[in-house]
N, C-alpha and C positions, 0 to 999 in steps of 0.2 A: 579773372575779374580785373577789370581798368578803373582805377581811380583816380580822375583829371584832378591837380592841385597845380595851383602857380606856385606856389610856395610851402616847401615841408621846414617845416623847425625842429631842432633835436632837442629836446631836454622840456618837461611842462613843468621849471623851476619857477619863480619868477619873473629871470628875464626871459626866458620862452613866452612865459603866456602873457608876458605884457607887449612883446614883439608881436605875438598874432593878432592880440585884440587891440593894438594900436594901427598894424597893418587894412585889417576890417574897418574900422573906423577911417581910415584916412580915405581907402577905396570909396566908400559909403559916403563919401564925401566928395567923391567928384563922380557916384551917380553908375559908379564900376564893380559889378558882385565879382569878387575872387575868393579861388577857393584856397584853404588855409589847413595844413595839418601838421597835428603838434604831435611827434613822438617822444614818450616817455617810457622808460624798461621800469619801473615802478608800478605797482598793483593800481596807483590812479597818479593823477596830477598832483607834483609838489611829493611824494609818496617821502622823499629823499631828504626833503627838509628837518631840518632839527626844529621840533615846538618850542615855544617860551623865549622866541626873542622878543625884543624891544623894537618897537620902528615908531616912525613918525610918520603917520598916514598921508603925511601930506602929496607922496607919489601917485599912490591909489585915490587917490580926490582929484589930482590932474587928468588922468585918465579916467576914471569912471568916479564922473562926479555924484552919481545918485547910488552908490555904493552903499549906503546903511541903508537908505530908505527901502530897496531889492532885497533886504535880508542877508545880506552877507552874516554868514555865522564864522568868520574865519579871524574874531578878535575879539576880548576882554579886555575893555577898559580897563587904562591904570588907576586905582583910587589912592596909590599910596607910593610913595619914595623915600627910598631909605638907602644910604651910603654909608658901608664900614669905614673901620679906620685903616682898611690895608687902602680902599677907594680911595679915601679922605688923601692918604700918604703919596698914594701914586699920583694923583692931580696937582696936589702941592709941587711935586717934582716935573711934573710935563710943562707947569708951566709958561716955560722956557721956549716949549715947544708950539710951533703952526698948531690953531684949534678949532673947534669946528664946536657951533653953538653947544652947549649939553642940553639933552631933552629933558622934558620938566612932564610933570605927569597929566598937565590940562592938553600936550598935545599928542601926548603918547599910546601906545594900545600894544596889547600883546597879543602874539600870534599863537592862536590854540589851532591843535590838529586834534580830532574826533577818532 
């Protein structure tokens, strides 16, 4: 059995499946169906990722602007922030160091896996 794709992607992490469905959109954009296949050695997509990180949704809004309104179940609101004093102690000391904004909980979400 033949399966024509222009393009195979290895890994349905992240940046895999944000590489396919940026590719599809961009095609679909000048009007051009290509075919797109993501492989992943995990029982589904993402299978490999650790749950319970922090991210700032603002990536997944550039690319898939209508993301909650589709029902994405792939996030729990943050309602709450809280920083220990070992947190407290390491930032007092980075802050010497290159930083990159800290995320605050109005733009935050946590990533559950089911």
């Amino acid at each position: 059995m033949v399966h024509p794709f222009h393009v195979v992607i290895v890994g349905g992490g992240p940046t895999g499946l944000t590489a396919a469905i940026r590719l599809k959109q961009m095609a679909a954009g000048k009007g051009v169906e290509i075919g797109v296949c993501v492989l992943e050695k995990g029982s589904e997509m993402g299978a490999r990722i650790l749950s319970g990180a922090v991210i700032d949704p603002l990536a997944i809004t550039e690319l898939i602007p209508d993301w909650t309104e589709k029902g994405a179940s792939l996030t729990v609101d943050v309602t709450e922030d809280r920083a220990s004093r070992l947190v407290i102690r390491l930032v007092q000391r980075a802050r010497s160091l290159p930083s990159r904004r800290f995320m605050n909980c109005s733009t935050s979400a946590a990533v559950m896996r089911s």
